[in-house]
C-alpha positions, 0 to 999 in steps of 0.5 A: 863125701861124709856119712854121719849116724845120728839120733842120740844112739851113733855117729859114723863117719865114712871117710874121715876118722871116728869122732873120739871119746867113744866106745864102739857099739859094735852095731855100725862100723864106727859107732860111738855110745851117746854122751851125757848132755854136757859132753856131746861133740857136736859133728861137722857137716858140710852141706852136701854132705850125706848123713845117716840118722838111725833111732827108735821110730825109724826101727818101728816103720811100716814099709809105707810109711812117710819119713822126713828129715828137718833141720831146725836152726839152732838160737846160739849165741854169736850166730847170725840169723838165716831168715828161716827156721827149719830146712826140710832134707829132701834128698833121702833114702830108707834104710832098713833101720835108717834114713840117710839125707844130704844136708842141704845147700841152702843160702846162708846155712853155713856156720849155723848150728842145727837140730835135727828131728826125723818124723815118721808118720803112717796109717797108725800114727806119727812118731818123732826122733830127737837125732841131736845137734850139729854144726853147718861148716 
């Protein structure tokens, strides 16, 4: 099992190496500065993966808030289409400032590139977070 911190501020990896190239922040064990758009490194994932998204609104939420995690399939060039747009992650747990989710096994997910979105909406609103790309191995 992989854990993958996200959303523009960290990537972790639990059980493979760090990705490369960044500094550690010294906030997670294993987190990386973000990179300028034309030098992100897109993470792998598997599906059933488990990955762990921490961003600004995810710090900001009530403890009743709702939190939910999408997956937006990505229009890259060579890949093929999947017949959907968006898969909803529906296997999360909050963390003080977190979300962690299991990427889904869903048909014809794999080798697609995705987005992920984290939206938090409670009795004062709703906030959303950009947590980055990824590639679905």
């Amino acid at each position: 099992m992989r854990i993958l911190c996200l959303a523009g501020v960290a990537a972790l990896t639990l059980t493979s190496p760090t990705y490369a190239g960044g500094t550690n922040l010294g906030q997670l064990p294993g987190t990386i500065t973000p990179y300028a758009p034309g030098d992100e490194i897109m993470p792998n994932v598997l599906p059933g993966d488990q990955i762990a998204i921490a961003c600004g609104a995810l710090e900001q939420r009530s403890a009743d808030s709702d939190v939910r995690v999408v997956l937006t399939i990505s229009a890259v060039p060579g890949e093929s289409g999947t017949g959907y747009k968006k898969v909803l992650a529906t296997d999360a747990q909050l963390l003080k400032d977190a979300v962690r989710v299991r990427i889904p096994s869903v048909p014809d997910l794999a080798e697609h590139t995705v987005d992920l979105n984290v939206y938090v909406v409670d009795d004062k609103g709703s906030q959303q977070c950009d947590a980055g790309h990824m590639k679905i191995s």
